[in-house]
Backbone as CSV, one residue per row, in Angstrom:
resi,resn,N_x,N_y,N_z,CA_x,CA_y,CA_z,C_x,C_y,C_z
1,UNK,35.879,-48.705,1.261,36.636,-47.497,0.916,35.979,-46.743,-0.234
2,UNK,35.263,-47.532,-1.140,34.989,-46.995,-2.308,33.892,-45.959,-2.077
3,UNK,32.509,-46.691,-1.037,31.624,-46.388,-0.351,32.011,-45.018,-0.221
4,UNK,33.272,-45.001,0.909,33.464,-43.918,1.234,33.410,-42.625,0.092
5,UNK,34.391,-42.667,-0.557,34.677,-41.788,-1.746,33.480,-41.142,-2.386
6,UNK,33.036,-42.267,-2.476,31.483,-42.035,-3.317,30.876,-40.913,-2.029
7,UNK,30.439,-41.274,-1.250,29.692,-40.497,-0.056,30.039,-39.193,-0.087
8,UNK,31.643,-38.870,0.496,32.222,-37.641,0.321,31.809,-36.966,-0.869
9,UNK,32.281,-37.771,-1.963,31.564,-37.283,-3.569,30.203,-36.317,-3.484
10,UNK,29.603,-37.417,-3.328,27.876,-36.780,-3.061,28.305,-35.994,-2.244
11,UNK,28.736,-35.934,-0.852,28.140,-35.117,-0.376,28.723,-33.096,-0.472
12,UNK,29.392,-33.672,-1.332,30.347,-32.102,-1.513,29.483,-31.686,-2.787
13,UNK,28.919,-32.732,-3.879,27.777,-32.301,-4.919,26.822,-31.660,-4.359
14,UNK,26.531,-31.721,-3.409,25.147,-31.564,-2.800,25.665,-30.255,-2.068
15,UNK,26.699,-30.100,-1.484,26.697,-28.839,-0.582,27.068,-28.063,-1.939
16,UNK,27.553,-27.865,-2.844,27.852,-26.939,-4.068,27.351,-26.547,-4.089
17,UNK,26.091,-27.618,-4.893,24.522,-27.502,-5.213,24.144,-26.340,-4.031
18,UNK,23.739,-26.529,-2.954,22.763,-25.217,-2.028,23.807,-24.382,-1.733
19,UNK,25.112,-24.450,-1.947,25.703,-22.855,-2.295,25.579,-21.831,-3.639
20,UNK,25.668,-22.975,-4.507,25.063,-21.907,-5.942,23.740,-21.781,-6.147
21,UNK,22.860,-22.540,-5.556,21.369,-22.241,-5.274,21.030,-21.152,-4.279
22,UNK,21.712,-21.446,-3.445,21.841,-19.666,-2.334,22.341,-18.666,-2.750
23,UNK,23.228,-18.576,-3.282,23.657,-17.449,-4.110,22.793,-17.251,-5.274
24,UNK,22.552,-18.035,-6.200,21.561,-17.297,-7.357,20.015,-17.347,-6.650
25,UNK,19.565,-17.446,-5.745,18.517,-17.121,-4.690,18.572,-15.861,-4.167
26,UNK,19.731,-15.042,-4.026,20.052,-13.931,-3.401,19.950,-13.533,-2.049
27,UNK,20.067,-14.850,-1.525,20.373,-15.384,-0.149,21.587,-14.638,0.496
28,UNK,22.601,-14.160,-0.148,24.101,-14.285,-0.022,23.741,-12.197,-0.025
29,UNK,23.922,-11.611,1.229,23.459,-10.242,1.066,25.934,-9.273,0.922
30,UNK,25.526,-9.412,-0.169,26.798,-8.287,-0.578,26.751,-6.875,-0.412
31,UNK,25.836,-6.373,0.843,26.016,-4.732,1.010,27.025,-4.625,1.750
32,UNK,27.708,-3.770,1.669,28.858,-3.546,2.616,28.629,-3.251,4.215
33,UNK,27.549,-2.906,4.300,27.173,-2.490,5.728,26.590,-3.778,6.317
34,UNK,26.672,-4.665,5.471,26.627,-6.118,6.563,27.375,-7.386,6.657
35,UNK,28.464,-7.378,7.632,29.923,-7.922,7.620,29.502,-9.337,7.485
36,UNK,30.478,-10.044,7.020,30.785,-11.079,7.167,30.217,-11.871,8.618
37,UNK,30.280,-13.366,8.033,29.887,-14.541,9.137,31.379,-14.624,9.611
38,UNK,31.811,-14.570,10.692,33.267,-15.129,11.497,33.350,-15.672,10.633
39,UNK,33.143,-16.824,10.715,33.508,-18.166,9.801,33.793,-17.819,7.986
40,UNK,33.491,-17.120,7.456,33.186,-16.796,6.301,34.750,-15.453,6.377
41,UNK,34.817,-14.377,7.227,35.304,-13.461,7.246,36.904,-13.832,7.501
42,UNK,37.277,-14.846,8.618,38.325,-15.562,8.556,39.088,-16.293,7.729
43,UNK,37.654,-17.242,6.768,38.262,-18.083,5.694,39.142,-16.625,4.387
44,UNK,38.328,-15.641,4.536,38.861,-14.950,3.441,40.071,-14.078,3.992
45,UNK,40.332,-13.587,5.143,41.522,-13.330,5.676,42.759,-14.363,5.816
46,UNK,42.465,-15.405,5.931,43.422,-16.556,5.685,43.858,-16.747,4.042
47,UNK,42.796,-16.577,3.100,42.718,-16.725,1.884,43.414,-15.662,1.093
48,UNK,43.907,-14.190,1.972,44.151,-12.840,1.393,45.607,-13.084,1.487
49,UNK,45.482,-13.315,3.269,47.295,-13.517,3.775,47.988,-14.198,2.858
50,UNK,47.570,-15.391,2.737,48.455,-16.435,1.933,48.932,-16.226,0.387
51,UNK,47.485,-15.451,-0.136,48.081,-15.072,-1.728,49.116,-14.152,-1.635
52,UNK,48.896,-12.990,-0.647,49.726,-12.185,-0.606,51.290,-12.406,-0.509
53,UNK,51.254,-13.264,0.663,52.473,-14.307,1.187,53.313,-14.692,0.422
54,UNK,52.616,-15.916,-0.588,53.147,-16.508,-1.592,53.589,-15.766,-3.346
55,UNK,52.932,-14.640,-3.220,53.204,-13.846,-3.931,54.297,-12.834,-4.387
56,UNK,54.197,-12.696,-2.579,55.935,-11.354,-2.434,56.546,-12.009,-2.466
57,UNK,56.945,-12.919,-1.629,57.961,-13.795,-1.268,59.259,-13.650,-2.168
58,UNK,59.563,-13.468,-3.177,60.421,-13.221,-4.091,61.072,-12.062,-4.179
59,UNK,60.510,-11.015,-3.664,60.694,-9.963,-4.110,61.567,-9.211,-3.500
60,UNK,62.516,-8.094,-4.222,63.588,-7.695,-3.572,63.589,-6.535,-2.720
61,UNK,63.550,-5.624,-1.757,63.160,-4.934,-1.206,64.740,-3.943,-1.484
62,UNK,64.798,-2.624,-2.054,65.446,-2.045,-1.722,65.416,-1.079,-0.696
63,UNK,67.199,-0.633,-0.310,66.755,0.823,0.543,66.155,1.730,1.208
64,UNK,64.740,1.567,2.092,63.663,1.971,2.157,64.114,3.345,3.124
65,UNK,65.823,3.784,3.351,65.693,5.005,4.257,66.693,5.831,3.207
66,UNK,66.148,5.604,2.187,66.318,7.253,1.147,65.946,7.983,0.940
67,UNK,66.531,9.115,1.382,65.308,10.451,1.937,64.679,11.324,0.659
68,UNK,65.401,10.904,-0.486,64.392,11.255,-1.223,63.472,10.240,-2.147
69,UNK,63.413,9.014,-1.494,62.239,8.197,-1.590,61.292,8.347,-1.086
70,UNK,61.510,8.313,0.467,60.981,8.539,1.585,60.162,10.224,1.072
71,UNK,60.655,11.247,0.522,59.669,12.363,0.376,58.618,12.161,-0.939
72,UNK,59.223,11.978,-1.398,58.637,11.166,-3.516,57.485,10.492,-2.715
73,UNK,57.809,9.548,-2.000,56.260,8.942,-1.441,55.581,9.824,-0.542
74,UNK,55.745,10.779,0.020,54.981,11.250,0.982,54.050,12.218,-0.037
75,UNK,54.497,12.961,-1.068,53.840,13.581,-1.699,52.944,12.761,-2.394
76,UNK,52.991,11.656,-2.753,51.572,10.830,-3.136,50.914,10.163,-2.395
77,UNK,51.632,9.704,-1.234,50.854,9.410,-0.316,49.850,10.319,0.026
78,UNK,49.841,11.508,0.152,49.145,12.350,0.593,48.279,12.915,-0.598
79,UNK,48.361,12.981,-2.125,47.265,13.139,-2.764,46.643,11.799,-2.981
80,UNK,46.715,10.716,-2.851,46.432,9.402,-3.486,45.489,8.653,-2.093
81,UNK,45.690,8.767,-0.835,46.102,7.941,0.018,45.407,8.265,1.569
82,UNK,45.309,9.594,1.457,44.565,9.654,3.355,43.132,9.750,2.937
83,UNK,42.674,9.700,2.022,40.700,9.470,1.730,40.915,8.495,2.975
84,UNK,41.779,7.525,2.233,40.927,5.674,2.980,41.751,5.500,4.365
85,UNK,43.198,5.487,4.222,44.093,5.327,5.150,44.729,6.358,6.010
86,UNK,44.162,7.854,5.831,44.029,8.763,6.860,46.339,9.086,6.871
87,UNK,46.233,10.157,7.907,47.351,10.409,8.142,47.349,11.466,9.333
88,UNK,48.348,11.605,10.298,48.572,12.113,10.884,47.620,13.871,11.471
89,UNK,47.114,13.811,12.167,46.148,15.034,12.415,45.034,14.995,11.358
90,UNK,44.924,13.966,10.668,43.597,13.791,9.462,42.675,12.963,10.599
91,UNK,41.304,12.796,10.447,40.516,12.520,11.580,40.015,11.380,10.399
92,UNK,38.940,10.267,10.911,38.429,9.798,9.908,37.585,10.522,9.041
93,UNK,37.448,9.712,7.812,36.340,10.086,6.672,35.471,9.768,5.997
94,UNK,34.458,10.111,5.683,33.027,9.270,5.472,33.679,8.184,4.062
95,UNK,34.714,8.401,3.465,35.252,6.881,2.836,35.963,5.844,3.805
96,UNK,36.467,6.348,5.015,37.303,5.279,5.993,36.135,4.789,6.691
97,UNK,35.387,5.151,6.693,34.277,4.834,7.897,33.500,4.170,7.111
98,UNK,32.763,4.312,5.519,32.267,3.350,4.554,32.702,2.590,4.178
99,UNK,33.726,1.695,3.820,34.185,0.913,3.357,34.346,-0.145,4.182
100,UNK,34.210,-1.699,3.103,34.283,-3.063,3.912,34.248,-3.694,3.332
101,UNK,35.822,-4.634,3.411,36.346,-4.476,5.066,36.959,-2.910,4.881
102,UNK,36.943,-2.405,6.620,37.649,-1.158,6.640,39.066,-1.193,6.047
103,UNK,39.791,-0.018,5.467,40.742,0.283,4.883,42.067,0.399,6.354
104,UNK,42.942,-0.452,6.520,43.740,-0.161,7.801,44.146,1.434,7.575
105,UNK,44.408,1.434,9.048,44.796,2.978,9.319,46.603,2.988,9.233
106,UNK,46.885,3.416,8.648,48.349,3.158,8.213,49.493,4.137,8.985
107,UNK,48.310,5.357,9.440,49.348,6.132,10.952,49.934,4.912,11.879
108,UNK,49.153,4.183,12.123,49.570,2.939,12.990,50.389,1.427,12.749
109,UNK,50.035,1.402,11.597,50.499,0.179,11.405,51.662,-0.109,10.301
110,UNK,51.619,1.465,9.315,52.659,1.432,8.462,52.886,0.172,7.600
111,UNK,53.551,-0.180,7.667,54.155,-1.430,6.534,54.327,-2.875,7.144
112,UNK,53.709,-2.589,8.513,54.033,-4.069,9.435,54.988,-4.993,9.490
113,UNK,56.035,-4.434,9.158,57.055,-5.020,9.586,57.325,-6.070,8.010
114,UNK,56.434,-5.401,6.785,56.735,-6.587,5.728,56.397,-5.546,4.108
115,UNK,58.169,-4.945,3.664,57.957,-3.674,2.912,57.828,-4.598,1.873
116,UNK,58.063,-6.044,1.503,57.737,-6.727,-0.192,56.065,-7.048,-0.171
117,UNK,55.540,-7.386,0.806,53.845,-7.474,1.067,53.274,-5.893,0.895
118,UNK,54.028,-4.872,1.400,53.341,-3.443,0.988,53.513,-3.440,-0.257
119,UNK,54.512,-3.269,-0.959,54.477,-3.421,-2.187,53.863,-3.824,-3.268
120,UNK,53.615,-5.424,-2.772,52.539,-6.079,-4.082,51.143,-5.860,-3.723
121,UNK,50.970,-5.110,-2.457,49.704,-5.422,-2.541,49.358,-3.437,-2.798
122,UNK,50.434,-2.356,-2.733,50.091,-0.775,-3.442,50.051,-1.291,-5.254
123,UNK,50.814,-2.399,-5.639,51.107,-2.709,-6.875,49.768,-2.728,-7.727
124,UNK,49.105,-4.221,-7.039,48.671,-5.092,-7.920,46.708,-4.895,-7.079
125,UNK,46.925,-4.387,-5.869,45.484,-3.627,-5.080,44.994,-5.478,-4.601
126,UNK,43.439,-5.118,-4.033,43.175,-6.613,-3.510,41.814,-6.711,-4.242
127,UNK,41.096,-7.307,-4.676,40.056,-7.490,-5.245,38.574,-7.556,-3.825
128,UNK,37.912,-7.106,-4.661,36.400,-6.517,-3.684,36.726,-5.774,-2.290
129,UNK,37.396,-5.173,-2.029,38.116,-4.561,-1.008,38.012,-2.893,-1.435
130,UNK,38.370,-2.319,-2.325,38.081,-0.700,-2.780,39.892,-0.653,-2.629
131,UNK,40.838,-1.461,-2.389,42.364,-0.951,-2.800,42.473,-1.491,-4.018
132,UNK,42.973,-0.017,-5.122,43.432,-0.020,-6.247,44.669,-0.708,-6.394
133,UNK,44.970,-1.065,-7.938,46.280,-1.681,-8.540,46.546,-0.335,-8.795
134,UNK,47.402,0.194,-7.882,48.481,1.913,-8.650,49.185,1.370,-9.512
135,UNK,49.570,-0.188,-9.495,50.680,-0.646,-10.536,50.283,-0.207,-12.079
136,UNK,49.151,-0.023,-12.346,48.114,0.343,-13.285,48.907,1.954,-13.979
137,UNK,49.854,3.001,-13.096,49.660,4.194,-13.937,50.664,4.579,-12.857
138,UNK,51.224,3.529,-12.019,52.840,4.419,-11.262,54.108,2.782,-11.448
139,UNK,54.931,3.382,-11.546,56.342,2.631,-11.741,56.245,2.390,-10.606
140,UNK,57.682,1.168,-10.312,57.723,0.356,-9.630,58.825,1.476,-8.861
141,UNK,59.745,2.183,-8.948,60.160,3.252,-7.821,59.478,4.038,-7.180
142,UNK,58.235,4.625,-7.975,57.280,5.611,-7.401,56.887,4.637,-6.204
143,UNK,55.941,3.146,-6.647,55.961,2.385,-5.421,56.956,2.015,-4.503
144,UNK,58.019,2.238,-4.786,58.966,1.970,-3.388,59.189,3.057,-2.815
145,UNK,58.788,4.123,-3.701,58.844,5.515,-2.663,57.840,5.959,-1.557
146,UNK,56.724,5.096,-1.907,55.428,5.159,-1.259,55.561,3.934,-0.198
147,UNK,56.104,3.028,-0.149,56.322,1.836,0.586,57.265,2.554,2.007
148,UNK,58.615,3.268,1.395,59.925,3.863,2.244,58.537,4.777,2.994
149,UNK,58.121,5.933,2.573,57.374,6.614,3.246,56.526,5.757,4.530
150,UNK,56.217,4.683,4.444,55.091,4.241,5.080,55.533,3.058,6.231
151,UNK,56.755,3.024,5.945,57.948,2.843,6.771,58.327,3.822,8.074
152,UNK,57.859,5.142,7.459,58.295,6.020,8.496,57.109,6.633,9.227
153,UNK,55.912,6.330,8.518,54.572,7.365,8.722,54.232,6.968,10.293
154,UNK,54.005,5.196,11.075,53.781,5.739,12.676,54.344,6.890,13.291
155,UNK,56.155,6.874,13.048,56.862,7.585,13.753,56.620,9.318,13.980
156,UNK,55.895,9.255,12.944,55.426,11.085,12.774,54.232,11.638,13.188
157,UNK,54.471,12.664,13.755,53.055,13.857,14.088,52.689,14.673,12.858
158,UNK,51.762,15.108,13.310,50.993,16.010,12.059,52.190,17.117,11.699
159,UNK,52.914,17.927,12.594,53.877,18.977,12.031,54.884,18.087,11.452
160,UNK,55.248,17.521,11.785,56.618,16.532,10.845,55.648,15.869,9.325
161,UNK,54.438,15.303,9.840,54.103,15.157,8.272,54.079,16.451,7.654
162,UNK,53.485,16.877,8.293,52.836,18.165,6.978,54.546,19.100,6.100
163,UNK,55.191,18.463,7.360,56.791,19.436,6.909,57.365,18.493,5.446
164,UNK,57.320,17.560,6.043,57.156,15.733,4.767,56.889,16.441,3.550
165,UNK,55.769,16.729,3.183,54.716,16.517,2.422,55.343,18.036,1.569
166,UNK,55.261,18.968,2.552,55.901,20.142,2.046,56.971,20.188,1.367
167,UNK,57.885,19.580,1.571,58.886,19.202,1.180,58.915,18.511,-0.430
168,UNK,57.882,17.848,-0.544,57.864,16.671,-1.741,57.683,17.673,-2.671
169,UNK,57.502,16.499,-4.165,57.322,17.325,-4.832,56.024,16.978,-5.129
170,UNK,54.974,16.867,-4.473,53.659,16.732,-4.775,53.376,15.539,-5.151
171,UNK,52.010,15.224,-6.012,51.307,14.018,-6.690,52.371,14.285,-7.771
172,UNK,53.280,13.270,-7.958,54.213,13.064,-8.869,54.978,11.233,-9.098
173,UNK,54.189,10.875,-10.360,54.976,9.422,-9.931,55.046,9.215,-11.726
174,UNK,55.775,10.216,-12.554,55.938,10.236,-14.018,55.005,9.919,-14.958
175,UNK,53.839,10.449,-14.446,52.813,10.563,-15.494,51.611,9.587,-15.681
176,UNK,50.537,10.195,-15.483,48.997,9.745,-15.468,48.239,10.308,-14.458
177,UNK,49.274,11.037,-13.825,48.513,11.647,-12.709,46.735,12.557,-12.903
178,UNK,46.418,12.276,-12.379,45.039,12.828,-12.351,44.938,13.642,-10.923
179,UNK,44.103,14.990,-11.121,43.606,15.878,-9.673,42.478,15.022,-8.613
180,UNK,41.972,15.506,-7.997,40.724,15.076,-7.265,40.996,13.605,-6.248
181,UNK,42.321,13.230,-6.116,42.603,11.964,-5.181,42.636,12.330,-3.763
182,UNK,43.316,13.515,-3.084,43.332,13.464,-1.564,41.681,13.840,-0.940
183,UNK,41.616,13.254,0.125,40.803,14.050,0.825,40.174,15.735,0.993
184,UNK,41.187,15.996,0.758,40.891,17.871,0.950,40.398,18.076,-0.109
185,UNK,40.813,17.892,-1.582,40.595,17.963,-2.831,38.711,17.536,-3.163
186,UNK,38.588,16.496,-2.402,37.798,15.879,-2.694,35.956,16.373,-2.680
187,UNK,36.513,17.675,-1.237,35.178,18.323,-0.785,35.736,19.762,-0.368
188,UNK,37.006,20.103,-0.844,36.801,21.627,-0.646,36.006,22.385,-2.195
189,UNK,35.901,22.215,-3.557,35.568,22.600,-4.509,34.346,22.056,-4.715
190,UNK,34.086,21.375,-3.765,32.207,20.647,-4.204,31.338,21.637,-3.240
191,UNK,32.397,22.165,-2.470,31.814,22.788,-1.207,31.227,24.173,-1.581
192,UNK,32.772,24.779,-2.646,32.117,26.317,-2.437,30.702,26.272,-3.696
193,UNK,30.904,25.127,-4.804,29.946,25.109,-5.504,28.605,25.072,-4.775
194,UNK,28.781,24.038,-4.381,27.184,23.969,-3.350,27.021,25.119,-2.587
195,UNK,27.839,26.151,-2.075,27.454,27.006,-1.294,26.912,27.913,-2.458
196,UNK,27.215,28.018,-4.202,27.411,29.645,-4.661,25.682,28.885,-5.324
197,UNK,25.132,27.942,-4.909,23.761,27.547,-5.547,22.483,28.610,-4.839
198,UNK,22.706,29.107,-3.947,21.844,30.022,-3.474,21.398,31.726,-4.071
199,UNK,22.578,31.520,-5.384,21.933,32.887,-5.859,20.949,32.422,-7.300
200,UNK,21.418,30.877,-7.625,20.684,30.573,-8.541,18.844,30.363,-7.284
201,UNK,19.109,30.172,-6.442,17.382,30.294,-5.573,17.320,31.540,-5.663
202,UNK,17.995,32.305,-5.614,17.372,33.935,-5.294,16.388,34.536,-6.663
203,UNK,17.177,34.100,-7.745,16.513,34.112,-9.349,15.419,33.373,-9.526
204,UNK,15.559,32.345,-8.927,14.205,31.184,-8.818,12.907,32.070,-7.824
205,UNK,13.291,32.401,-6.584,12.276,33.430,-5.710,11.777,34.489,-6.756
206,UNK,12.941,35.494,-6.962,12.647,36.847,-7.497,11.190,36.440,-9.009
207,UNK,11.277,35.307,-9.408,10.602,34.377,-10.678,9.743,34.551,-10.105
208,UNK,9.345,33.735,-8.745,8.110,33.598,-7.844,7.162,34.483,-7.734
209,UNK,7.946,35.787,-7.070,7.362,37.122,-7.045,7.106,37.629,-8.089
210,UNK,7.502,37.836,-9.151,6.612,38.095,-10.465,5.645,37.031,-10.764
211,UNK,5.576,35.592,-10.255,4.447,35.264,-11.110,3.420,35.479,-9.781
212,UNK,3.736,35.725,-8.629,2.974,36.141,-7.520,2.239,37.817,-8.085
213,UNK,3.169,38.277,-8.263,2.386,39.791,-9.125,0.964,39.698,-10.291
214,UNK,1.915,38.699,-11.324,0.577,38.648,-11.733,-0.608,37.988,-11.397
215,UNK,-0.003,36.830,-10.196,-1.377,36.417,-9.610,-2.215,37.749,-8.748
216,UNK,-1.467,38.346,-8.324,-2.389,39.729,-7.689,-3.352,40.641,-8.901
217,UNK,-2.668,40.604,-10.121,-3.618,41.156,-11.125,-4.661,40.415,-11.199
218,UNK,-4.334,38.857,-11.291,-5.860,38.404,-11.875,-6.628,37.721,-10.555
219,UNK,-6.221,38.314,-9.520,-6.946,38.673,-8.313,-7.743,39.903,-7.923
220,UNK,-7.557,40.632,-8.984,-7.694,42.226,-9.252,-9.268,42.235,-9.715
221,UNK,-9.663,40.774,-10.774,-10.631,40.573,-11.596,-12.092,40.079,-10.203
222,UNK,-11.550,40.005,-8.839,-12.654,39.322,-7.676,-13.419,40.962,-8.089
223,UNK,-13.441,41.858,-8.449,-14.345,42.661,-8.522,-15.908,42.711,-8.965
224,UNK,-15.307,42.477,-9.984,-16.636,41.743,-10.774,-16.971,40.489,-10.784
225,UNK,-16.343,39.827,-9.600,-16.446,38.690,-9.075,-17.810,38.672,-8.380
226,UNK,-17.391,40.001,-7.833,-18.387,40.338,-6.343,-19.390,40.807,-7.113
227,UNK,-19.506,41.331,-7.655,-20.963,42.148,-8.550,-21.970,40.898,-8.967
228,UNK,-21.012,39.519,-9.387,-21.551,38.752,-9.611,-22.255,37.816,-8.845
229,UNK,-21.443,37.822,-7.403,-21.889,37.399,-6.657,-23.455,37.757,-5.554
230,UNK,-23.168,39.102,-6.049,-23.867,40.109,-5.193,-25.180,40.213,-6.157
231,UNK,-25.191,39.763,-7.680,-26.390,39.427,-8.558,-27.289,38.135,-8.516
232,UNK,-26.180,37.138,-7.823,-26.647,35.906,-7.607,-27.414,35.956,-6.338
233,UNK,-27.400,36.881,-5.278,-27.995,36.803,-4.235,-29.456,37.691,-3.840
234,UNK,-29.200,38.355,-5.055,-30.930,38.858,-5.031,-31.855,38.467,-5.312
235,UNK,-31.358,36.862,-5.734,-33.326,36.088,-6.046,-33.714,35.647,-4.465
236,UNK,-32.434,35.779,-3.567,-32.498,35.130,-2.035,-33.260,36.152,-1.132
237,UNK,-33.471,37.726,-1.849,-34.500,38.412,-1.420,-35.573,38.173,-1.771
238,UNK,-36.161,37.744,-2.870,-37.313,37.112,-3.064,-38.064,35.873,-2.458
239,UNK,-36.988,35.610,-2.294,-37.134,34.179,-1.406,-37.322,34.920,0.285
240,UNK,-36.634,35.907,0.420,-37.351,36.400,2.173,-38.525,36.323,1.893
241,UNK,-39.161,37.237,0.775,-40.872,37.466,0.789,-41.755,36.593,1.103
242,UNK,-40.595,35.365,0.266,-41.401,34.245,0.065,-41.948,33.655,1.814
243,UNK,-41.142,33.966,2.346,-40.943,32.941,3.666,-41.714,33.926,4.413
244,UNK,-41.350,35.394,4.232,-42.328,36.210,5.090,-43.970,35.756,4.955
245,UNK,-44.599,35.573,4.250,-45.693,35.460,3.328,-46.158,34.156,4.085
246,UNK,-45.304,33.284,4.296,-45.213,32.338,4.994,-45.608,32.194,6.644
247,UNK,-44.670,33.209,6.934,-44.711,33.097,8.239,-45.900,34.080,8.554
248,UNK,-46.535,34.826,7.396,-48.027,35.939,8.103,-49.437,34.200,8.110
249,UNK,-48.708,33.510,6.883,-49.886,32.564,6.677,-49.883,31.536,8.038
250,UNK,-48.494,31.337,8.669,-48.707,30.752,9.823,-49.160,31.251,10.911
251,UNK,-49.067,32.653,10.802,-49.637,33.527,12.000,-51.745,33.066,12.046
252,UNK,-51.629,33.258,11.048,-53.119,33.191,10.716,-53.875,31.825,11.153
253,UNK,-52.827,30.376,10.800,-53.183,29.467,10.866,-52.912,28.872,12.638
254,UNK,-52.143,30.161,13.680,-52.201,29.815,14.754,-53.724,30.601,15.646
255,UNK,-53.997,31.357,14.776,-55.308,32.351,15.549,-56.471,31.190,14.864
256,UNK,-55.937,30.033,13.523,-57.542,30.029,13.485,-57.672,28.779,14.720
257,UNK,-56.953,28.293,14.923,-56.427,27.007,15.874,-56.685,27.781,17.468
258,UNK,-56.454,28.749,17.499,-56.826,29.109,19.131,-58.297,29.674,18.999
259,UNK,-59.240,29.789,18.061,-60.956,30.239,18.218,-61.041,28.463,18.109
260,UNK,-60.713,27.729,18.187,-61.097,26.409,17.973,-62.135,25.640,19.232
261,UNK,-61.237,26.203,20.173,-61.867,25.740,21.573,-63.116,26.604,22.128
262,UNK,-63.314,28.026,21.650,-64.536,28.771,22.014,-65.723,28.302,21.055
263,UNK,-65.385,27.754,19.691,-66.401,27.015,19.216,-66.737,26.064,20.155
264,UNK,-65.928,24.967,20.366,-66.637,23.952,21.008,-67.137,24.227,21.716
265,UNK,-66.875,25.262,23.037,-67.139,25.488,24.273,-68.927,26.051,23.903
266,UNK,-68.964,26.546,22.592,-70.516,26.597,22.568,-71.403,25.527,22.106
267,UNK,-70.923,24.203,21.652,-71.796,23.476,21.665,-72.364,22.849,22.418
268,UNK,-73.960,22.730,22.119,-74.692,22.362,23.347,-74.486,20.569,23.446
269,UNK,-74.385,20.567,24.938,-73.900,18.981,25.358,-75.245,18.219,25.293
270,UNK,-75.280,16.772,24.815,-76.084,16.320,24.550,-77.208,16.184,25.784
271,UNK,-78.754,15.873,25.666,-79.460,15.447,26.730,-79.026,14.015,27.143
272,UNK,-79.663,14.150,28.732,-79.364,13.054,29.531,-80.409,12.186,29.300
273,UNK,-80.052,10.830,29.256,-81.152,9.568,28.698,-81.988,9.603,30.039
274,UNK,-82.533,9.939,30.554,-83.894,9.688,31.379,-85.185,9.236,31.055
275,UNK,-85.812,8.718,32.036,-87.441,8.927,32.065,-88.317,8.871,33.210
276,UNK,-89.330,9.245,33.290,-90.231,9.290,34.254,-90.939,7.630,35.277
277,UNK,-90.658,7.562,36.084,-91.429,6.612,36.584,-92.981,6.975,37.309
278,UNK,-93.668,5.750,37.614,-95.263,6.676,37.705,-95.487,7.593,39.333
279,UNK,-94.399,7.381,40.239,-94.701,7.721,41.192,-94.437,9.247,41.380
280,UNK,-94.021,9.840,39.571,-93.586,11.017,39.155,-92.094,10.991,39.409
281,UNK,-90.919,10.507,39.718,-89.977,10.379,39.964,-89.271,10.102,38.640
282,UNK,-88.139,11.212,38.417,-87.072,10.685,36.890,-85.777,9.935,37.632
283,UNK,-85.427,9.126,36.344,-84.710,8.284,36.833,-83.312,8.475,35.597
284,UNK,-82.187,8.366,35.822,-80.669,9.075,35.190,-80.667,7.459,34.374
285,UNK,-80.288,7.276,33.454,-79.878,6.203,33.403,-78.524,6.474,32.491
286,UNK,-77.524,5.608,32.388,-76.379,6.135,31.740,-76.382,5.554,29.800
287,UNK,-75.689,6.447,29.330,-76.100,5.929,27.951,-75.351,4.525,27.684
């Protein structure tokens, strides 16, 4: 038995060991764009449920069809809340579509059937996930007003939200509120900025063209560029002479090369080796 213990011992030392060796190896890739192992992605969904679970469990759920809860949340729901979790006639958004794990879509799934689990988890947010603790800078009614809302949000179309929302009294949950949370907010004022950057290029061009001007002035100076150029090329007339001079001396040296052969043609060819034999008869003999 002891054996045993010991074994298990080791052998859970040892798997530690090449998990904190893989991790400070940088083995372990934390970009968001590359999910989880099943095995790995489950253990931490089992690991989320249960804190969550054991967490609410206590907690008292009031009233969730008070219609002016139910609006109190829709107005923050809607500055705070459709970036990640979208709403009714909102399409996705390059934050719902980046994030991981994805942010649930809450047109659909609302409060799942568990308003003390919505609660602690708009409260207190989930760690490495991108959901905030609102508990951080909204009361605990503002959150049940946002909980009641989300209670009702499958049941609605885009004209019933937007009538919702109209209705509220806006991003309001008694103070800390900050601008720049909904979606719309987020890229209608980045938008017209980036669009009004094109007159700062037009000032940047119009720059261009003046220093293009004065490059045409001191393009102005190829004049006496050319004079200079046109001074540098008159020793290259001297140099024709040169070559003319040349080419009369080759003329000369092809006429003395063609009298070459009328010389020879006058030299006299040598005599033939002969001599006389006595019967008076010459005889050729070869040299």
């Amino acid at each position: 038995m002891k054996r045993a213990i010991k074994t298990l011992v080791a052998a859970g030392v040892v798997g530690s060991a090449a998990l904190v060796g893989g991790a400070y190896l940088g083995l372990v890739n934390v970009g968001a764009d590359d999910p989880h192992f099943p095995a790995v992605h489950a253990f931490l969904t089992m690991a989320r449920d249960r804190s969550i679970e054991v967490r609410s469990k206590d907690i008292e759920v009031p009233n969730l069809n008070d219609d002016a809860l139910i609006k109190a949340g829709a107005g923050n729901y809607n500055s705070m809340c459709i970036g990640c979790h979208l709403a009714p006639g909102v399409a996705e958004t390059e934050l719902s579509q980046s994030l991981y794990p994805a942010p649930p879509n809450l047109t659909k799934v609302g409060i799942d059937g568990n308003p003390a689990a919505a609660f602690w988890v708009i409260k207190h947010g989930i760690k490495a996930t991108g959901m905030p603790a609102w508990g951080k800078s909204m009361g605990d009614q503002y959150i049940w007003g946002m909980v009641a809302f989300l209670d009702q949000l499958p049941k609605m179309d885009a004209g019933q939200y937007q009538a919702l929302v109209a209705s509220s009294g806006g991003h309001d949950h008694g103070g800390g509120e900050t601008q720049m949370h909904n979606h719309e907010g987020q890229h209608g004022s980045a938008k017209a900025d980036h669009h009004a950057e094109p007159e700062a290029a037009t000032d940047h061009h119009a720059s261009d063209s003046s220093k293009a001007n004065a490059g045409a002035d001191h393009h102005g100076d190829s004049s006496s560029s050319a004079d200079h150029h046109a001074a540098d090329m008159t020793p290259s007339g001297s140099g024709a002479d040169h070559h003319a001079t040349d080419g009369q001396t080759a003329e000369g040296a092809a006429g003395h090369h063609e009298t070459e052969p009328a010389q020879k043609e006058q030299t006299p060819a040598a005599a033939p080796n002969t001599h006389t034999h006595a019967d008076g008869k010459e005889h050729l003999h070869d040299s």
